[in-house]
Every structure is written in C-alpha cells, then in structure tokens.
N, C-alpha and C positions, 0 to 999 in steps of 0.2 A: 208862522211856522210852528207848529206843535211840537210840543214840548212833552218831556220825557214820562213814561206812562208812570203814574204812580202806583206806589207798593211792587215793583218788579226791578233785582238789580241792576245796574249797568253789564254789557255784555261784553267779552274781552275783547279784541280783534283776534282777526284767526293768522295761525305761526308755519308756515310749511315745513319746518325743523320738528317741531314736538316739544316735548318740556327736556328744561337742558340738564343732567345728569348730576347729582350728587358727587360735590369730590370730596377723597381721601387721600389723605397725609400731604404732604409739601413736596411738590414738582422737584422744587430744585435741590431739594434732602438726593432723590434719587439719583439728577445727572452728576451730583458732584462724587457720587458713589460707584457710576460707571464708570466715567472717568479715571475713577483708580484703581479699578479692577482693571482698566487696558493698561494704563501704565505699569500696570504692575506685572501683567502678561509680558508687553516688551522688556520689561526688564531681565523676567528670566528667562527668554528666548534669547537675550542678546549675552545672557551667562554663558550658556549652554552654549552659546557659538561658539564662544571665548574657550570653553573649557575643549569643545571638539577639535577644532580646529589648533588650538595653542596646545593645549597637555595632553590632551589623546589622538593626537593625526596619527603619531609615528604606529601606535598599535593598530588601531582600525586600519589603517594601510596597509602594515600585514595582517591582518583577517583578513580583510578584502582579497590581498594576494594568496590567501591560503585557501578561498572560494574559487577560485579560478586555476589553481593549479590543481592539477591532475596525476599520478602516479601512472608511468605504463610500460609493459617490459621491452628489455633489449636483446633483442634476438640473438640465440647464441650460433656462432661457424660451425655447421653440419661437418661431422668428421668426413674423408672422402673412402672410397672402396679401391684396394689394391689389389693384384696379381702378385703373388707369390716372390715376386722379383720386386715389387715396389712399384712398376707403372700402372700409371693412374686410369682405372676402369669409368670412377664417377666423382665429382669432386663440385665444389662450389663456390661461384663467383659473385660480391660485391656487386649489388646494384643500387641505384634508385629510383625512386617515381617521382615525378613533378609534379606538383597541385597548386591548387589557386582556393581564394575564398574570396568571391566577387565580390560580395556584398561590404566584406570587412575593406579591400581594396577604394572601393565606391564611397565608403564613408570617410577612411581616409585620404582621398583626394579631396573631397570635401572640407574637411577641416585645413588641408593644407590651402585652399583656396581661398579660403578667410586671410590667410596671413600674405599670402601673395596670390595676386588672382592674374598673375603674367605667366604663371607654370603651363599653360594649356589646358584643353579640354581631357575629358578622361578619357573619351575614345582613340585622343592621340598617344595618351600614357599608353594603354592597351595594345594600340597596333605599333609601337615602340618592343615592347614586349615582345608581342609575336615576331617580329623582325629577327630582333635577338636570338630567339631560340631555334629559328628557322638558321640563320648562321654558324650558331653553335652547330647544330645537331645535324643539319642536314636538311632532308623532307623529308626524311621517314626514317624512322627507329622498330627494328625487329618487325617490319608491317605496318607500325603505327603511324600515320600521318600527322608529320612536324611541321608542316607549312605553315607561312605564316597567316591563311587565309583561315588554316583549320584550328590554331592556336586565339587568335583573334575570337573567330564563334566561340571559342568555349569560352573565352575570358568576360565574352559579353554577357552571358547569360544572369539572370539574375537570381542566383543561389546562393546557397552555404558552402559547398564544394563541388570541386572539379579539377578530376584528374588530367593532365597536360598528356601524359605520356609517361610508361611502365618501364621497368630494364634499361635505363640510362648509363651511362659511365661513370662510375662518383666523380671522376674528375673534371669531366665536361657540366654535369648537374652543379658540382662545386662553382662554375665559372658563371652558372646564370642565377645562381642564390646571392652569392656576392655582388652581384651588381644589380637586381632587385629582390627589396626584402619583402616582396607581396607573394614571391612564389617560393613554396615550401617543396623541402626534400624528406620523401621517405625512404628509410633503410628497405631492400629488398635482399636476398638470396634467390640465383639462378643455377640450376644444379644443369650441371654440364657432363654428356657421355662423349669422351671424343673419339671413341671408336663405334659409332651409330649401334648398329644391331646385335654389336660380339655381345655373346654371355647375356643377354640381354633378358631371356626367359629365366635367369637366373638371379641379377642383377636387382629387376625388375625396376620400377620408376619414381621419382620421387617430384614435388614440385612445390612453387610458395605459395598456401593460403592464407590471402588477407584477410577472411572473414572470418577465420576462423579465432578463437581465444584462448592462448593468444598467437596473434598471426606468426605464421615462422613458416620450413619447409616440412614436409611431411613427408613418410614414403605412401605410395601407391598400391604397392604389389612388390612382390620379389623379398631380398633381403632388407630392399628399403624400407618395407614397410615391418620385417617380423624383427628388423634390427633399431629400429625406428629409436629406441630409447637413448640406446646407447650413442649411437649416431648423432643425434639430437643437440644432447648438451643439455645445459640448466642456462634457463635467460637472466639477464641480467634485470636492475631496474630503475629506472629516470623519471623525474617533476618534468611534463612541459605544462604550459600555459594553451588551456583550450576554450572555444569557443561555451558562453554563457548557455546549457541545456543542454550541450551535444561534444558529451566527449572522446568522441571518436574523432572531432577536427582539430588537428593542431594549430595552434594561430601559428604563420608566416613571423621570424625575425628575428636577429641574432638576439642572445642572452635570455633565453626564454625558454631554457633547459638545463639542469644539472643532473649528475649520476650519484645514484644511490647506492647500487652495487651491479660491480662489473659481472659480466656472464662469463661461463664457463664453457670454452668448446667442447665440442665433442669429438667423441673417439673415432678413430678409424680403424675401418676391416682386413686385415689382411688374408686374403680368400688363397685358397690352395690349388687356383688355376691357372697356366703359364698363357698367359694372353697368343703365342705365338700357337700355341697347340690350338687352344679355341678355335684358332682363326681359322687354322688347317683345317681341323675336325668339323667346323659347321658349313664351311663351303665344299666337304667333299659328302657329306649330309644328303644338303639340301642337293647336289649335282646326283647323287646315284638313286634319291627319293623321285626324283622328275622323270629319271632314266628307266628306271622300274615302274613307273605309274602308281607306287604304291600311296595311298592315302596321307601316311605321314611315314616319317622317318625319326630314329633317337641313336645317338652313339653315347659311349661312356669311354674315359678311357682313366685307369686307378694304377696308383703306383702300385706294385704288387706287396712292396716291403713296408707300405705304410697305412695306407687306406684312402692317401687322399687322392681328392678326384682334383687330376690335372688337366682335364674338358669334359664336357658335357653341353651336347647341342643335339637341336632339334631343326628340323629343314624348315621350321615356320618362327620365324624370328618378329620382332621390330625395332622402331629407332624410339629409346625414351628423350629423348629431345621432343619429339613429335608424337608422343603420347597419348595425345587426344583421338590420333586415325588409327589406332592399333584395333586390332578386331579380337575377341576373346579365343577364339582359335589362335593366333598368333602370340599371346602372353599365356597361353599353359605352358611350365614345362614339364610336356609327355615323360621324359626322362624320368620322374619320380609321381606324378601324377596320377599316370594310366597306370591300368592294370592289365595282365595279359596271361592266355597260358601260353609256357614258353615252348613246350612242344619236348623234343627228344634234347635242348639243350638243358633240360631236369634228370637225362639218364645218368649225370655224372654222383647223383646221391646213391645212385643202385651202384654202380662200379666200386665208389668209396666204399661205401657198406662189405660190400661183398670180398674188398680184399682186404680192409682191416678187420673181418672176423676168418679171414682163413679161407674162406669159403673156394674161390676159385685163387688161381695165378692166369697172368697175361697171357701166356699158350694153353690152357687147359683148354679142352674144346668138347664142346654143348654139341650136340644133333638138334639142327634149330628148324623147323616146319617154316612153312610161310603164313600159318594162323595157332590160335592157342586159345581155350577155353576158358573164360573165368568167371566162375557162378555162372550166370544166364547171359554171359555175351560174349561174342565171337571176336577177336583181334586179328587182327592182321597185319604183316608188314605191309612196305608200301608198292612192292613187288609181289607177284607171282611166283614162289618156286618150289622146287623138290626138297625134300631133306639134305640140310647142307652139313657140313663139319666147318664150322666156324669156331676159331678161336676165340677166347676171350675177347681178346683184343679186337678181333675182326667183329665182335655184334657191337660194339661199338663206334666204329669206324665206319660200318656198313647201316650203322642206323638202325638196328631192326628190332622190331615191338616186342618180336616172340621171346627172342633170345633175353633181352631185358626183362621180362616178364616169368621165365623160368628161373632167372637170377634174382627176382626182386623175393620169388616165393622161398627162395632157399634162403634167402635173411629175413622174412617175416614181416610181417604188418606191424608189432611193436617196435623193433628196430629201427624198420625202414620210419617210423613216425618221428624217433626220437634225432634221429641221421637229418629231416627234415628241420626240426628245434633248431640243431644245431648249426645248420648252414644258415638262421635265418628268416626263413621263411615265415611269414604270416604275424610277421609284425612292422615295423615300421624304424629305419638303422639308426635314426636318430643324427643320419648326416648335417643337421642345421638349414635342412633346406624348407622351407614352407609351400606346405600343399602335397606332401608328401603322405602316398596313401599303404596301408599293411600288407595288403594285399591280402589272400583268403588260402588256409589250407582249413579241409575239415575238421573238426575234431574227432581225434582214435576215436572214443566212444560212439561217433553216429555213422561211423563206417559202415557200409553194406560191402555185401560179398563183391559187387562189381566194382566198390570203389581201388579196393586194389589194384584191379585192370587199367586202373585209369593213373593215379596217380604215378607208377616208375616210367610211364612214358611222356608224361609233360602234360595232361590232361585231369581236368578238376581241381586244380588248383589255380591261382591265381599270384603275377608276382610285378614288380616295378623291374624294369632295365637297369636301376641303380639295384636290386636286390642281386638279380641273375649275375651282375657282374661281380658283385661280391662274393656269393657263390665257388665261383674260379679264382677269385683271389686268395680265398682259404685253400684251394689247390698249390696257387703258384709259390706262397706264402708257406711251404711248411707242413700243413694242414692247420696252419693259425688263423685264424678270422677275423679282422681286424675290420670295425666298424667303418665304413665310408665315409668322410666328413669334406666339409668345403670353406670351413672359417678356419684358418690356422692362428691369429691372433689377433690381439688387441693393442692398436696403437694412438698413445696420447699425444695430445699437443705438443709436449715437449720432446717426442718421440720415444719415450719409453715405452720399450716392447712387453707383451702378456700373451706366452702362449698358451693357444686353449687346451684344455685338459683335452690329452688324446685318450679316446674311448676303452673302455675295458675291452681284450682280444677275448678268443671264443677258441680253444683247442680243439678242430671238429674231428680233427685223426691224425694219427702220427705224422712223423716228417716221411718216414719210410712210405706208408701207405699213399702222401699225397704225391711222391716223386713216381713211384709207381705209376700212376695215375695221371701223372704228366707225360709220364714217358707213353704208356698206352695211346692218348688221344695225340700223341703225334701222326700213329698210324691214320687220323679222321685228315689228313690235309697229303696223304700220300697218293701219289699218282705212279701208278703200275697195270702194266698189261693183264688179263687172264684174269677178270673183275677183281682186281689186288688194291683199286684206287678205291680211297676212301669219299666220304659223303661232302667233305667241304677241299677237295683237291686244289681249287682254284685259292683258296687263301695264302699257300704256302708259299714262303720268300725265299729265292735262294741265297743261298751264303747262311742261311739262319735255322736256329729250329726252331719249327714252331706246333704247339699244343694249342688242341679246341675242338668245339664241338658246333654240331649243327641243327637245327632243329623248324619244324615245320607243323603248327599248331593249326587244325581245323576250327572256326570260327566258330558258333552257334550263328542259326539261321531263323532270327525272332517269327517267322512267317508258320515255319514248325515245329519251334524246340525241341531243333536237332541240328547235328555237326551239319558246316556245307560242306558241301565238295568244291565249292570255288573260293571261297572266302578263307585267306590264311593270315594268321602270324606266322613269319620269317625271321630267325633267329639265331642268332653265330655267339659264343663265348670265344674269347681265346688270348693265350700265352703268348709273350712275349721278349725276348729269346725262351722257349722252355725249356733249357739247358742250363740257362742263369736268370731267372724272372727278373723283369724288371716294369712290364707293363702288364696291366691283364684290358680285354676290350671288348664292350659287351655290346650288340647291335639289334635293334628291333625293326622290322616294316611291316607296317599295317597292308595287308591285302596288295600287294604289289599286282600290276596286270600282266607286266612286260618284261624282255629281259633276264627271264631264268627266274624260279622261285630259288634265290640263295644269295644271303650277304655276305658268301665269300670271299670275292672281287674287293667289298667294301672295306673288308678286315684285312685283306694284302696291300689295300691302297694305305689306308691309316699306320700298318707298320713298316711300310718304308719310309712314310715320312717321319716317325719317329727316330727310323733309325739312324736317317738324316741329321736330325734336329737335335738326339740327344747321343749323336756319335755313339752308336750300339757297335761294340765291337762286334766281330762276325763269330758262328761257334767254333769252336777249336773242332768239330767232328760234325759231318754231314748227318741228318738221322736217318739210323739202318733201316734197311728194308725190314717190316716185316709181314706173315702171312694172313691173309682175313679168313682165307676160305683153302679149307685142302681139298689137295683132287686125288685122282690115284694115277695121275700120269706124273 
C-alpha cells in the first residue's frame, strides 16, 4: 500500500456545514437577561390590571358611559287652533312608534344562552313577540299591518333598526315595552282636524317629521305653517344610551334615559272664525259655485263693527288629515290669493267721493246716455238706451257706466286716486293670513287719459275678495275702515289669554257720508215695476234692510289682449241689516256658465242664515221706495 506522498500536506476531509462561525460573548449572559425583561413586563401589566380594574374602574365606567350617551331633544305639545268660541279647529295627540334593533336583540339572546341554554331559540323569542303585539294592537294600526306574520319578518331581519309600527297609543305601546325590553318606544305627535275640510284653505296643514332636525311637527301650509313658531314651542332635552356609530338608534331598556330640561309648549290660536258660520258659508259656496258652473267660487263674511272675518270659504276645500291627496288648486285660498277686477262693485269709491265733497245728493239727477267718451274710448252701459233722468241714486242701483263716469269726472282723477288709498286698495290688509296678494291699482302718475274710463267702473285695477269686502265695511262701519284680521289671540298653556293688537282704523269719510251711502245702495236690492228694480233685486231679505252692490267684470282674453264678451268676474258687496250694520259679505265667481250671471241669490242665502244663527233682529222700518229713473207720466 503506498504510502503518503512526500513534501505535500495531509488533506482535510470534506464538511457539508462549512467552517463553524466565530462566537461572541456568553449564550447564557443573554437568556438570563431575557428572562427578566419578561418577568419584568408581567409584572407591570399585572400593575396596571390591578390599578384598572381596582382604583380606576368606577371612572372609566363613566367615561365609557359618557361615549355612549347621547343628548337629544324632547319634542314640545304643538299649541292647537281655535274658533273664536274655544272649539277646537286643530290640535294634537300623543303617539308612538315601535322599533326593534335586531341585531342588538340577537346578541342578546345570545349571551343569555350562555347562562341558560333551556330559554329557547331566538326565533321563538321573536315570533312570541310578534304574537304579543298582534294582540295588543290588533292587525293593523292606522293602515299599518300588525300581524304577527308581518311583525315576525321585520324582527327577523338582520339590521340596526326597524320600525314595528307609527301612531300607536302610548298606552297600548306602554303595554308591549313593559313586557319586552328589546322593543323601543318613540315619542310622536299626530295633529288631528276634527272637522275634515272646515276652514281648511285657511287653517292649512301641519304633520310629524322625523327626519327632520330636530324631529317634532311642522306646519305645511296655512296658519300652520306662517304660525309655525309660535305653535311650535321650545323642545325640551334628554341623555339616552344609543347604538356605538349611529346616533340616531336608541338602545331598547328601561333606565337608559334621563332629562335634562323640560320643553315648553306651545301657544294656541284663537282665530276670529265662528266654526258654525264656516260650516254654513262653505257648503253654500261650494252648492251655488256647481250651480252656476262657475270655475271657482269665494265668500267673506266680516263683522262690520270690528273687522274680523267670522268665515271665509272657497267651493274647493280639503281634508288636512289626508294631506297628502290634496291638489294645489284645492289648498289655495282664492279668498285672499287671487286677484280680480271687481267690476261695478268699485262704483261705491265714486258714490263716496262724490257725496263727501258735496258734489251730488241721492235725488239729484244726471241726464245719463247709454255711452260716454273718455279720451280715445267709447263706454257704454250694459243696455241700450235713450237719455234717461236718473237719479243719483238710481245710476247706482241700475249699474250704469255712463252715469258713474260723469260723476267720477266731476271729483277728478286726484281725488278719485286718493278715495282709492283710502279704501285700501293696492296694498295688502295685513289680515295674518299667508299668501295674501296687494293686488294692483295704477300709479296717479302713469295714468293716461283712458285710464280714467276705466278705473270708476271696476276696470284696471285689480283687488282680493277679502279687500272688496273691506271696502263696504268702511261703508257699514261709519265710514271707518278697519283692517280685516283673523287671529284674535294668543293662548298659553296655562290658558292665559293675549289679544292681538287690533289694526290701526283708516277714517275713509264721515259717518254722515257713509250712511248716506248705505242708505242709497239699498235702492241696488229693490224690486219695483216701471224699471224701478235695481241690479241685485234678488239679494234682498224680507223683514230686513239691506245695502249692496253688484258688479260684473269682463275678463281679458289672453288669445287678443282684449276684454271677452263671455268670460266674467261676478261680484255682490253687501250690508247687513243696513239700518244697523252688523255683517258686511263680500262674494266672487270666476266665469259662472249657468244660472244667471249674479251672486245675489248667494248673498240672500248667507243672510238668512245669519240672521238665524246670530238672532238679527228684524228692521224697525221696511226700506222706502225709492226712484231710479223719472218719466213724465
């Protein structure tokens, strides 16, 4: 065997590792140095338990409880809406809403199934539930379906919230909260009209929004809405315990709510309308508006010695209960709204004028044409005739353009302007009614020569059925003018009364001038042979006297911006007794088809039922005959 080569080293064997690594410092310097860097970790983690747990739970507990509480208001009692008498027009009832939070319900069966797992399943907890509330409540609330098949589905679902059912009882709601704490109650307000459609365009509607911030009722429309503050209240405000991210869910369970400060109701309306009269006035409205075929229909009807309106109705009503089916044509009310010319029931500013400057007396008597030229346009009455001898009185009563048109020229364009100021016109009464438009008189200054023609006979100007009846009230009144209003007060919780500032009066002409005046337009409701009857004949009541005026406005015909011939406002003012004022009644109809163009009828029907309702004594004296037209027989 040969032997090892010489002069060459021995050779290593070969290592599949490598060469093995240089070490530094002492292995066991380092474990025994870990080691009490852990020990020393546990030690102060088991401090810190000690200190959490032992001497600071009770404060972190309320932290914790002060992350999860939530502040949120307490809706205050909407004041209700009165009639002048104290019954209740609109007012509001106590509800609430039932909910659920599945998910928090789910968890907690859960936990309870830990400690006892003989409770049931959860779908039996659930359809337990449903059962219940199908009991309580019925199967259906206001619409809502309470069955227990449709309670069950919602309680199954797997969310954060779910509403059971809206406008409950609190006292039936009280009955299913207390006997499970998984379903929460929320406070609601139901604003209730229990006379459906009365006063209703007046009224107007109010309802609860919950989405809004913060939820409470609100008005809609009407007074509910332009009174809304007052109405209202200031809310009050409560800690509950809500849902971790989402504070809008209340957690379900007693003692998981306190108050912070109590809400304050709100005021109620005492409105200046005698429900009993409403009721009369809008169903005889809405009956003579269908019977005439006219488009729409408006009455007024104003105490004469006050101003306040004790109805006002329109033939197009609705129910604010049901709110949501109303059409906007049926929630205007025309009554202050629209605007109109009112035709020849504007002649009574030429009459006024004319007898408080001297100009004529009741029997003076005009030679009156059946046309009259003013600047570049021809007038006409609404007849055909020969030169008549009419008295005063009689171009009043007989309606006629000419005759008022000679009379307007003999008090002048600045007078007559100022006589218009004063009645009123072309601004807006200030009644408290919302939606309430000015309506339009020219200004003197951009008069043209025709505008005179136009204005003493009810033409180019523009006015509201609450203006026109006001109008006749500073007749019936004195010649006082007393703003038209329909809030009479303010009443608080405690019922202390606040009545509203009644409106500054407007002296438009003496007392002498407007009795004159009254007494004139009696002849407009006289019926006598040998054309002696006046233009609104059919208004007058017997046993009564009564003063008014009639009036019949040509439309504009958008097709040729020009008057029609078929298209009219229909229009009656008038006194009642006009011996002793106590009402005045102002009527409009949009284009009647049918029926007679005149709201006569309408104005004899409304004052017998007044005279009815408010036991109108009868006049101590029939009113005299007097002449329109003299003849020579």
């Amino acid at each position: 065997m040969p032997g090892p080569s010489r002069g060459r080293p021995a050779r290593r064997p070969l290592s599949v590792r490598g060469a093995a690594p240089k070490r530094r410092g002492n292995s066991r310097v380092r474990l025994a140095v870990g080691r009490l860097l852990l020990v020393g970790a546990l030690l102060a983690a088991g401090v810190k338990l000690v200190q959490v747990q032992g001497f600071q739970a009770e404060a972190l507990s309320a932290q914790a409880e002060q992350q999860r509480a939530t502040p949120i208001d307490i809706p205050a009692e909407r004041g209700s809406i009165l009639d002048r008498n104290g019954n209740q027009l609109a007012f509001s009832v106590e509800a609430r809403a039932l909910y659920a939070v599945p998910r928090i319900m789910r968890s907690n069966w859960a936990k309870a199934m830990e400690d006892n797992p003989k409770i049931g399943s959860f779908e039996q907890r659930i359809a337990d539930i449903a059962a219940f509330v199908e009991q309580t409540l019925g199967k259906e609330v206001g619409g809502q379906k309470t069955d227990r098949d449709t309670v069950f589905a919602k309680l199954s679902r797997d969310t954060t919230y779910v509403e059971l059912v809206d406008n409950v009882e609190p006292a039936k709601a009280a009955v299913i909260t207390d006997k499970y704490d998984d379903i929460g109650s929320e406070y609601r307000a139901v604003r209730v009209y229990p006379n459906g459609d009365l006063a209703s365009n007046i009224i107007g509607a109010a309802n609860w929004r919950k989405n809004e911030e913060p939820p409470a009722t609100h008005g809609l429309m009407g007074l509910e809405n332009s009174q809304d503050n007052l109405l209202a209240g200031k809310n009050g405000r409560r800690i509950v315990d809500t849902m971790q991210g989402n504070d809008d869910v209340v957690i379900p369970g007693p003692d998981r709510s306190r108050e912070l400060a109590a809400a304050t109701p709100g005021k109620s309306l005492e409105l200046t309308l005698d429900v009993d009269t409403q009721y009369a006035l809008q169903r005889m409205v809405t009956r003579y508006t269908q019977d005439t075929g006219a488009r729409t229909g408006s009455a007024v009807v104003l105490d004469s010695r006050t101003g306040e309106v004790l109805a006002m109705a329109n033939d197009k009503t609705f129910d604010p209960n049901d709110f949501g089916k109303a059409t906007e044509e049926q929630m205007r009310n025309v009554a202050v709204s629209s605007v109109f010319e009112p035709g020849s029931v504007n002649k009574v500013v030429t009459a006024a004028a004319a007898i408080e400057d001297g100009i004529y007396q009741p029997d003076s008597v005009l030679q009156v044409d059946d046309r009259i030229k003013v600047a570049d346009r021809l007038i006409k009455d609404a007849t055909e005739h020969e030169v008549l001898d009419m008295t005063f009185t009689g171009v009043f009563a007989k309606s006629s353009n000419v005759g008022t048109l000679m009379t307007a020229q003999q008090v002048g364009p600045d007078r007559f302007s100022d006589m218009l100021r004063k009645f009123g016109l072309g601004k807006r009464t200030q009644s408290g009614l919302p939606g309430e438009e000015p309506g339009y008189v020219p200004p003197r200054n951009q008069w043209s020569g025709s505008t005179f023609g136009n204005l003493p006979i009810g033409q180019g100007l523009s006015m509201t059925l609450l203006q026109m009846t006001g109008m006749y009230q500073a007749i019936a009144n004195d010649g006082v003018r007393i703003p038209p209003r329909v809030i009479r007060a303010e009443v608080s919780a405690d019922g202390t009364r606040k009545e509203t500032p009644r409106p500054e009066s407007v002296q438009v002409v003496s007392p002498q001038t407007a009795k004159t005046v009254r007494d004139m337009f009696r002849a407009v409701v006289q019926k006598a042979p040998q054309q002696q009857s006046g233009t609104g004949w059919q208004a007058a009541l017997p046993g009564y006297q009564v003063s008014g005026k009639t009036g019949t406005a040509q439309q504009v015909d958008p097709k040729c911006s020009c008057y029609s011939y078929s298209d009219h406002w229909i229009t009656f003012a008038g006194i009642f007794p006009a011996d002793n004022p106590r009402f005045v009644v102002g009527i409009m109809l949009d284009r009647p088809t049918k029926g007679g163009m005149t709201a006569a009828p309408l104005f004899h029907d409304i004052a017998s039922y007044l005279a009815q309702r408010f036991q109108v004594p009868m006049s101590a004296d029939q009113t005299p005959f007097t002449p329109l037209i003299l003849t020579s027989n």
